[in-house]
MIBARO-376170 format. One record per residue (C-alpha): x negated, y negated, z negated. Coordinates in steps of 0.25 Angstrom, whole numbers, padded with zeros to 4 digits, always signed. Each point is the difference from the previous one (the first is absolute). Layout:
! residues N
XYZ ...
! end
This chain:
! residues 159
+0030-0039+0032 -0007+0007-0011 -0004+0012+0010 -0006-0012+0009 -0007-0005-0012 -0005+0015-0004 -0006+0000+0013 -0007-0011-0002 -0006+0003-0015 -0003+0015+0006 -0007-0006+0012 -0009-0009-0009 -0002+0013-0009 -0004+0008+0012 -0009-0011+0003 -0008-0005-0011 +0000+0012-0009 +0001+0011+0009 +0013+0004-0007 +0011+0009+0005 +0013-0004-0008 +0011+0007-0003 +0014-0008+0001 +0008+0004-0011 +0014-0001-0007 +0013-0006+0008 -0008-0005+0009 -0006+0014+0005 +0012+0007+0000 +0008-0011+0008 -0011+0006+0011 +0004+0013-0001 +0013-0001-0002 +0001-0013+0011 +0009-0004-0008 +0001-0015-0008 -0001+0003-0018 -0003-0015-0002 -0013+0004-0007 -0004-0010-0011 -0015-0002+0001 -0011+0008+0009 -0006+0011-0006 -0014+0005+0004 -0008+0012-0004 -0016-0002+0001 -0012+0009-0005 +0000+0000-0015 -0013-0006+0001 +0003-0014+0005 +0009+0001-0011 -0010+0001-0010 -0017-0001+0003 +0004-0010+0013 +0013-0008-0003 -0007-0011+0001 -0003+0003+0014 +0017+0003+0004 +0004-0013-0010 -0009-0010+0009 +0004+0006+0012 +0015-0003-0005 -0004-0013-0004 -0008-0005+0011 +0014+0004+0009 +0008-0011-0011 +0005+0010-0008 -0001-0002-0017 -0001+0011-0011 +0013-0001-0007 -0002+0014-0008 -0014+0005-0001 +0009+0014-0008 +0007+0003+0011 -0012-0005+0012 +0011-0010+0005 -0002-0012+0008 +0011-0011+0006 -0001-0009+0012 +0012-0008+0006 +0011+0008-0005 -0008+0016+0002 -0004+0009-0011 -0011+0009+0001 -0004+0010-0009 -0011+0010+0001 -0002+0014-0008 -0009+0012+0003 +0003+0009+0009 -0007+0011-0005 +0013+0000-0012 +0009+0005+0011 -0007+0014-0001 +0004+0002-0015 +0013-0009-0002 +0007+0009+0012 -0008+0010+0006 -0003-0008+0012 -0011+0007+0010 -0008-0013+0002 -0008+0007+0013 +0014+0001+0006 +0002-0013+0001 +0005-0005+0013 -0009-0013+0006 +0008-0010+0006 -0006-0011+0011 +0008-0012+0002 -0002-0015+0004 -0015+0001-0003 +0000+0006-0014 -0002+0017-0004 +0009+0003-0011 +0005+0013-0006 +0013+0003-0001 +0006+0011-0009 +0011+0010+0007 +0014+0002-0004 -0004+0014-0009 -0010-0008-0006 +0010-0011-0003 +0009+0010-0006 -0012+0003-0010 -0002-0013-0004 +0014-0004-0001 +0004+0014-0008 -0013-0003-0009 +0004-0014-0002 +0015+0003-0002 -0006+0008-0014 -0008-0012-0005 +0003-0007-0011 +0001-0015+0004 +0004+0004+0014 +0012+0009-0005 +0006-0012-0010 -0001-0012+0008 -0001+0005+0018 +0008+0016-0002 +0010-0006+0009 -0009-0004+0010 -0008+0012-0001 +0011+0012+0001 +0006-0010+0013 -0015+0000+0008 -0002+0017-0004 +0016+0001+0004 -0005-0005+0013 -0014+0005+0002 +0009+0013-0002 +0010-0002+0011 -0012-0006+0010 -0008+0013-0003 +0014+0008+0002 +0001-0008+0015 -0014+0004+0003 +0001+0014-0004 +0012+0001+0011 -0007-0006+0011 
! end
């Protein structure tokens, strides 16, 4: 359901603002992993600027689809049960040495989205893991997902 429902916001992105998204987090990985992480919320990188000089422009286009800001920190709207949350895509390049011209395009059910491979994840989950809120309250969760971004990597170098 919260893939279906990033279709659907990534659709609307690519649409009124000519935006590219990048899915995120849990609910990234569960697609390259095609395994199921129960990811909490949908997490979405955008340009940094519709973060900052045209937010307005990404907050009506959340809002006109029913969704309410909730925490305008973390760029985060909810609508029946889904939590969105938006940061700049432009971060991923410093936080975790992330190539963002390597970055796969994906086309599915009418919307264009990026979606980052699993050596990237492992950045970012490694990068994450060494974080100070992230290290104290998800270090469980975070040494599982590289233990298994490990083994996927480990099946795809044997094929």
């Amino acid at each position: 359901m919260k893939k279906a429902e990033f279709l659907r916001i990534a659709a609307r992105l690519n649409d009124r603002l000519g935006v590219v998204p990048l899915l995120f987090g849990s609910l990234g990985l569960e697609q390259r992993l095609h395994a199921d992480l129960s990811a909490d919320d949908i997490d979405i990188l955008v340009p940094e600027v519709f973060l900052s000089e045209r937010w307005s422009d990404l907050a009506a286009v959340m809002e006109e689809d029913g969704y309410a800001l909730c925490d305008a920190d973390e760029h985060e709207f909810e609508r029946d049960g889904f939590s969105a949350a938006f940061a700049a895509l432009e971060s991923l390049a410093p936080f975790a040495g992330v190539d963002l011209a390597g970055i796969p395009a994906v086309e599915e059910a009418g919307a264009r989205y990026l979606l980052l491979g699993l050596e990237d994840y492992l950045k970012v989950y490694t990068a994450s893991s060494k974080d100070g809120y992230r290290k104290n309250t998800k270090h469980k969760n975070d040494s599982e997902k590289i233990e298994r971004i490990k083994r996927a990597l480990a099946e795809e170098n044997q094929r």
